[in-house]
C-alpha positions in Angstrom: -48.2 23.1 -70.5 -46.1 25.6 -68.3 -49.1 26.5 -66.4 -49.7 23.3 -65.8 -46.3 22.4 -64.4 -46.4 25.7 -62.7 -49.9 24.6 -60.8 -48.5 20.9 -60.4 -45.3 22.1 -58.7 -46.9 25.0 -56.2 -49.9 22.2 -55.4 -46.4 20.0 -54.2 -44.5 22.8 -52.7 -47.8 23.7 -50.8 -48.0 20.0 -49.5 -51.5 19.7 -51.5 -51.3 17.0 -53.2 -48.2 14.7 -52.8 -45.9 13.1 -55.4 -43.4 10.4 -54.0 -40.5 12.1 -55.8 -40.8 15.5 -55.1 -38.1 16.8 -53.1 -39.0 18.4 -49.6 -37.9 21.9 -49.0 -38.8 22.8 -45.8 -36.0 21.5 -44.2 -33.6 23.7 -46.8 -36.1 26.9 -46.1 -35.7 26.3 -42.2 -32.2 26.6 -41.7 -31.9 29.2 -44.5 -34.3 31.2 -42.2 -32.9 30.3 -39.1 -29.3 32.0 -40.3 -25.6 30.5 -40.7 -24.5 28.1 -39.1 -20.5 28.3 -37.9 -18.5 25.9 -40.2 -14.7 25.2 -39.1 -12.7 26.2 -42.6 -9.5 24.5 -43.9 -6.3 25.5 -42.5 -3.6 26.5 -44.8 0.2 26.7 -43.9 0.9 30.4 -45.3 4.2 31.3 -43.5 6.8 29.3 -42.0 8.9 30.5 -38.9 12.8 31.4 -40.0 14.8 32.2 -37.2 13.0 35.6 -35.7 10.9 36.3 -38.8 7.5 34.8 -40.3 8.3 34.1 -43.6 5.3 34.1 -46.6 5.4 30.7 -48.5 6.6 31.9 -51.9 3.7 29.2 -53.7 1.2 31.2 -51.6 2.2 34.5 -52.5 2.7 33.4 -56.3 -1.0 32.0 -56.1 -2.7 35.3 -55.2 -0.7 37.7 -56.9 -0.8 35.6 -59.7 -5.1 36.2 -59.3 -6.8 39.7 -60.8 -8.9 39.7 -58.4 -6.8 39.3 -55.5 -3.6 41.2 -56.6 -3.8 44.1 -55.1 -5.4 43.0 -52.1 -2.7 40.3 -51.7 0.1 42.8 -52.4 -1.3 45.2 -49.7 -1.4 42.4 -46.8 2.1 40.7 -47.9 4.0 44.5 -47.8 1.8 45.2 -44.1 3.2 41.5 -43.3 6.9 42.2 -43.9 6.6 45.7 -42.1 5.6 43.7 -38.9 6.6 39.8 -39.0 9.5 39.8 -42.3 11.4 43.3 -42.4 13.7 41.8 -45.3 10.4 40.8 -47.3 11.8 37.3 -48.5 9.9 34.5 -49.2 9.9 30.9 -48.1 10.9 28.5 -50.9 9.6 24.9 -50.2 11.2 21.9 -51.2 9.5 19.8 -53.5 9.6 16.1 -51.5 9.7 13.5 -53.8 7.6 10.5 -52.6 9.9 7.6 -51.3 8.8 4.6 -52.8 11.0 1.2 -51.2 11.9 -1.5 -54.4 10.3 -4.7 -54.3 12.3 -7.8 -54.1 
């Protein structure tokens, strides 16, 4: 039975005999082969201007360190950070907002 299958699908994938629901790779396989394609990422608000120093958003900081496999990588770039942008080393504390809902009348 797997042989068959294995026949069935390669037969398909070769375009030699066509079944309506198989899926069509060579679109996927072209722009694999024809290499990455730039992607604009998210933005993420990491520091926060305080008077003459760039403050680390204490929630970002807490998130990485707070990671294995990011600890000591995030340590290393906050301490080069406060060196250069936040000599104190303190952290931005948000606020939490709370959502203003308006009463109904």
């Amino acid at each position: 039975m797997t042989r068959l299958g294995n026949k069935i699908y390669e037969a398909c994938r070769s375009k030699a005999i066509d079944l309506a629901s198989f899926p069509d790779f060579a679109p996927t396989i072209k722009a694999l082969r024809d290499g990455p394609v730039s992607q604009s990422t998210a933005t993420y608000k990491v520091c926060v201007q305080h008077h003459f120093q760039l403050k680390i958003l204490q929630s970002m900081a807490e998130k990485w360190v707070q990671t294995d496999a990011l600890r000591e990588k995030a340590m290393s770039i906050i301490e080069n950070h406060n060196k250069r942008f936040n000599v104190g080393g303190e952290m931005w504390f948000e606020e939490r907002r709370r959502a203003h809902h308006p009463l109904s009348h």
